[in-house]
N, C-alpha and C positions, 0 to 999 in steps of 0.2 A: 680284333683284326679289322671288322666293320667300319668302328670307330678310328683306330686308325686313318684308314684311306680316306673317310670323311674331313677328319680332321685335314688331314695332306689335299685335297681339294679345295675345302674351303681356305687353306693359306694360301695354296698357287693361286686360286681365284682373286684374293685380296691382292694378290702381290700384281696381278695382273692389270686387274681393275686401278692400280695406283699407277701403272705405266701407263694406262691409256688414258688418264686423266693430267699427267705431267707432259706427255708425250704432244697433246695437244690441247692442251689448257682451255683456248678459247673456244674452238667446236665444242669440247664437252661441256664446257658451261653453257653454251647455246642451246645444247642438246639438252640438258638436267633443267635447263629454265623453265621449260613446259613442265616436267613431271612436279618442281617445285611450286609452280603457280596452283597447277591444279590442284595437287595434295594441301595447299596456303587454303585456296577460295572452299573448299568442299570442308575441310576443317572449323573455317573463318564460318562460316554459314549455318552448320551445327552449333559450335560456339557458342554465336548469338540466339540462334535459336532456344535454346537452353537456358543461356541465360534470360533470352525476355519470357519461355515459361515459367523457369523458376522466380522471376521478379513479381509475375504476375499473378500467381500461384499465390506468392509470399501476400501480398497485397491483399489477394481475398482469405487471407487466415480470420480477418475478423470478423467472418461469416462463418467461423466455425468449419467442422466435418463430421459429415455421418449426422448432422442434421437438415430435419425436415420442419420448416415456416409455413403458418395459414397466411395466404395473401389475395389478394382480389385478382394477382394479375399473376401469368405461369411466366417461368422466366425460359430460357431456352431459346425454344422457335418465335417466342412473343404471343401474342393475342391472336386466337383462331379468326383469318379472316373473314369466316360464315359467322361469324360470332357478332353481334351490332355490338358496337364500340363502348358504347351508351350501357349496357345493360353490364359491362364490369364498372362503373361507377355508380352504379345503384346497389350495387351486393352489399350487405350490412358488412360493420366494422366488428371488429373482433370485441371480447368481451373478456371481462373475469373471470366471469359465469365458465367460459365456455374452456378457460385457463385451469378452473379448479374441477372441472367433470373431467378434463384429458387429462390430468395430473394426479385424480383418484383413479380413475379405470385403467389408464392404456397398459396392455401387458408386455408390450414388445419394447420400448422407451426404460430410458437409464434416468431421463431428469426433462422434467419441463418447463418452461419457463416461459413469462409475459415480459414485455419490455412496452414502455411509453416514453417516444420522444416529443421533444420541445425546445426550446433556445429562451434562452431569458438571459437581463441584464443582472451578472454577478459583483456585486460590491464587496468590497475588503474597507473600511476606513474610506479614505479621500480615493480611495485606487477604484478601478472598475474594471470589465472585460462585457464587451458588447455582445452579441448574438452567439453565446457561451451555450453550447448543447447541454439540453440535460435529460438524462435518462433517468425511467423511474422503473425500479429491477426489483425481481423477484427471489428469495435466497437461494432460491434453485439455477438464478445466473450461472453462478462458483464452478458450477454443473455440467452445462451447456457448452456453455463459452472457456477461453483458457484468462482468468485473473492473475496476472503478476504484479503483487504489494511491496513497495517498495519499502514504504514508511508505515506504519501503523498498523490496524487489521481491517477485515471484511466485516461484513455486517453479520449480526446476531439476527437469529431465528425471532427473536423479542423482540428488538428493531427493525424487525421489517413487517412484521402482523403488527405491530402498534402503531408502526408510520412515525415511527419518532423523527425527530429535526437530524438528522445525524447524514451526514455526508463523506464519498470516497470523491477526491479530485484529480484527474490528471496531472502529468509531470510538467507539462506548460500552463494551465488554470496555476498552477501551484507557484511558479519562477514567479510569474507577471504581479501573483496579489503576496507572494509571499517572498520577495526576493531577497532580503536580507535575514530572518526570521524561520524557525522551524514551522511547519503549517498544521502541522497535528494538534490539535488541542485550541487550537485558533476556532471563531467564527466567521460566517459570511453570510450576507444576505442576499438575498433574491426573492422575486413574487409575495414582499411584504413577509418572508419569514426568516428568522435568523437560525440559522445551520450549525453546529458543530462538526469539523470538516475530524474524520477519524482514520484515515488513512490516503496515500498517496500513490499514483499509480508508478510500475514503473516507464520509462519515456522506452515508445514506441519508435519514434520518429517519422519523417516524413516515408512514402511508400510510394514505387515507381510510378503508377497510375494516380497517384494522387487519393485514392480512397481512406476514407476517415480513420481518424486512428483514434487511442483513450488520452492521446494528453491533452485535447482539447475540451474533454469532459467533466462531467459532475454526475456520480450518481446517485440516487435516493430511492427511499424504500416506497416501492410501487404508490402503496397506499396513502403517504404523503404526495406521491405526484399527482392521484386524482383530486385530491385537495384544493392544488392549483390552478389547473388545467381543467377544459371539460373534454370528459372521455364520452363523444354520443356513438351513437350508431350508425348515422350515415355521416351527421355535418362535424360531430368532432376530431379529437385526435383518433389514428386507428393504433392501438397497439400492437404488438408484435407477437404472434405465438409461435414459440420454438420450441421443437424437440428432438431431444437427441437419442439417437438407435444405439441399440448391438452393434458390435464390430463383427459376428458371425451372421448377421444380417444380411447378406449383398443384394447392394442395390434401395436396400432399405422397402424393398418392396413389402412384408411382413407389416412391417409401420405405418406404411402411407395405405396400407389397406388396411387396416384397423382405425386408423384416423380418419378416412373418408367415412366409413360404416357410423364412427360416432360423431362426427361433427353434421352430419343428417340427418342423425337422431336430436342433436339435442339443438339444432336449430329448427328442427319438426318438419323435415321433408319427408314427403311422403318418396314414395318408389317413383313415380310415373315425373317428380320433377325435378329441374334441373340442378345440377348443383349449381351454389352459387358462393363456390371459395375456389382460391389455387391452392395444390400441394406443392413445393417446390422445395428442391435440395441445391441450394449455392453451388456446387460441383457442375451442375449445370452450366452453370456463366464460363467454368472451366474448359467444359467439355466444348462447348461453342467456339471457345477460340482455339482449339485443338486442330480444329482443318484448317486454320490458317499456322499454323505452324508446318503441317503437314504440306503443301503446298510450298511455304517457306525451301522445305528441305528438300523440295522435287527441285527448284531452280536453282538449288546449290549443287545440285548432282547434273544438271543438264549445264552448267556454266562451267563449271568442273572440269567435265568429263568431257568437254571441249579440249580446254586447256590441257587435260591427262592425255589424249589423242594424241594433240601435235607430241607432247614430250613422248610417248611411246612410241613414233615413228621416228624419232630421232632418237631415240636408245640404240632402237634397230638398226639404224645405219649406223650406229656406232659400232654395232658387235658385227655386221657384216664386213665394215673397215678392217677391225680385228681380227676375224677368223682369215682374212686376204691378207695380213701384213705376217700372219704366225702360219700359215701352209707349212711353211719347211717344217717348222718347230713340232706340227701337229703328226707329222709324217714321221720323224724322228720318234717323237713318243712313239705312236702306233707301232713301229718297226723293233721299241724296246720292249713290246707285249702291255701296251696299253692297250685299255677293251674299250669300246666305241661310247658304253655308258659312262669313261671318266672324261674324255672329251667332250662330254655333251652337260657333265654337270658342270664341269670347270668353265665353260662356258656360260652356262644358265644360271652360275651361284654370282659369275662376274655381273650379267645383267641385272640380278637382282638387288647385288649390293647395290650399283649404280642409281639405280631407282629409290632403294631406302635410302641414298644418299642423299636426295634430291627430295623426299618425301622428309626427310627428319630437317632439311632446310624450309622446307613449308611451315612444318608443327614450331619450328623456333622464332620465323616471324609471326605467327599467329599468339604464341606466348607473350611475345615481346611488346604488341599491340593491345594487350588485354590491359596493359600498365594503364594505358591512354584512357583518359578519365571521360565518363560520360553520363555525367550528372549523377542521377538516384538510379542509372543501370550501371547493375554487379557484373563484369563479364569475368566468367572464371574458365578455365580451359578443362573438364575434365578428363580421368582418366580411357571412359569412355570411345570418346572423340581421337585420345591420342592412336589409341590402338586401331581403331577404324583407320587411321589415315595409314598407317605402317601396314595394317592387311591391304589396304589399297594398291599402298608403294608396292608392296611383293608381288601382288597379283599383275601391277602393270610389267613388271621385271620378269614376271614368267613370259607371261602377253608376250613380251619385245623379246626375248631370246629364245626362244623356244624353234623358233626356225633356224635362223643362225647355227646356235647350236646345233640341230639336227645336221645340218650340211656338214658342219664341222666334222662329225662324226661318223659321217658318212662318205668320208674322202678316204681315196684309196691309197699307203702309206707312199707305195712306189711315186705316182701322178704328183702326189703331195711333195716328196726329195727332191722331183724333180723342178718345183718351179721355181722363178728366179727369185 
């Protein structure tokens, strides 16, 4: 029976809500223009919001997750400014040593790994690639970091403790010196040593922020990189120590407190000094730009909800017009034993459709503009965002009718027959 009179409600209100929208075409669309802008920008603004975190996000995937890097400098808030500037440039460079004591001890770590960059000039034959990164990795990378092979395989546990010539090259290294030609099984040279290139990565592509990707790379077994390179302590290259946690870890705090306790032991600090590494987890760089998104989405709701205003106050005058032009009609009900709460929904269901009328024309330009290309940003509209905007539309439709309504309902049948 409930359902019923819901149902018979929600029709006359549709039926109704379609007379006052044919009855005066152009008011109402003057009127719906507000709640559709606003429901557009507050949508529009999420949207992008989302999408430059998730572009951004995507960007720093090659920093891994759920790991923690030794480095000279903390990332986040930057260099403590009590701190002299001068004394993060003197902290020693990372080591082997100090690669293979965290790699045998740490109990809270799934996999650790050393990495050494460099750029050297790579030859194929008469072909070349100029300041061509090259990484020297440890088999515990695979580990670490996410490897996707497109062509060939990874490196052997035997090639990488013997430092053998043996090489993995990104999907652009690969196009430029291999462009007609499969590249597995090819050699290349660089820093006076000739390479057997044994697999290919798969192409990355270029990444919204521009941050490095693997098809620009080469990489080789650690211990053939210090071959070429000089790995010192202060003036040489610094390598890279990574390690990766538990996922039941949060926070990674467990790790980054066992990593501090042993990298001042086995660099020999005593208790009373300083340390002289950063712990840092890439999430960080995430989390940093997180209050500018945050921020982002406060000006999408104050620009917004500008725009939702004006169109809420013009609902309202739409359903006040209404309940003045249907007096008779509302008196008549009344008089046939309608109760004051079907008058007050049949009016409230009408402003609210109106509003989701107007909100689901928002979300369809918002759609429509995602098409519009804008370079290496993905704008996707999620599901999210759609439903946000339709709880919006509803709430501003209750907002705007809810008075209305209530007068409506609140007319007395006889007062009501009788106006003109």
């Amino acid at each position: 029976m409930r359902l019923g009179i819901f149902l018979k409600l929600f029709a006359e209100s549709i039926r109704f809500a379609m007379q006052v929208l044919t009855s005066n075409l152009l008011r109402t669309t003057l009127s719906l223009l507000g709640v559709t802008i606003g429901i557009m920008l507050i949508t529009l603004v999420f949207t992008l919001v989302d999408s430059l975190e998730k572009n951004i996000k995507d960007s720093l995937d090659f920093l891994g997750s759920n790991v923690v890097t030794v480095d000279k400098f903390p990332f986040g808030d930057g260099p403590d400014p009590d701190y002299p500037f001068w004394k993060y440039f003197r902290r020693p460079n990372n080591n082997y040593g100090e690669y293979e004591f965290l790699n045998a001890n740490l109990k809270n770590a799934t996999a650790v790994t050393v990495v050494g960059r460099a750029s050297s000039v790579i030859k194929k034959g008469s072909s070349s690639l100029s300041s061509t990164d090259i990484w020297g990795i440890t088999y515990e990378y695979k580990d670490v970091y996410d490897v996707a092979i497109e062509k060939g395989r990874y490196f052997t546990q035997q090639e990488i403790e013997g430092g053998r010539t043996v090489a993995l090259i990104g999907d652009e290294v690969a196009k430029q010196l291999f462009p007609n030609e499969e590249a597995v099984g090819q050699d290349i040279k660089f820093k006076g040593y000739k390479v057997r290139v044994i697999g290919v990565m798969e192409r990355e592509g270029e990444s919204f922020i521009g941050t490095p990707s693997s098809d620009d790379r080469v990489f080789v077994p650690y211990k053939m990189f210090t071959k070429m390179y000089n790995i010192g302590r202060i003036f040489g290259i610094n390598p890279s120590v990574a390690v990766k946690g538990y996922d039941d870890d949060i926070g990674l705090v467990e790790l980054q407190n066992e990593m501090e306790g042993m990298l001042r032991k086995v660099r020999g600090l005593r208790p009373k000094d300083e340390t002289n590494f950063a712990l840092n987890r890439p999430e960080a760089l995430a989390d940093a730009l997180g209050g500018i998104f945050d921020v982002l989405g406060i000006a999408g709701w104050v620009i917004g909800g500008f725009a939702i205003l004006v169109g809420g106050f013009g609902i309202m005058n739409i359903m006040f017009v209404s309940v003045q032009e249907r007096t008779k009609l509302i008196g008549i009900q009344k008089s046939l034993g309608a109760k004051n709460y079907f008058i007050l929904f049949q009016f409230l269901f009408e402003s609210i459709f109106l509003c989701l009328l107007g909100g689901l024309a928002g979300i369809l330009i918002v759609y429509l503009l995602t098409f519009i290309p804008l370079g290496n940003l993905e704008v996707q509209l999620s599901m999210k965002n759609v439903i946000l905007a339709v709880v919006v539309s509803s709430t501003i439709g209750v907002v705007s009718g809810i008075v209305p309504s209530a007068k409506a309902a609140r007319l007395d049948p006889v007062d009501a027959m009788r106006s003109a």
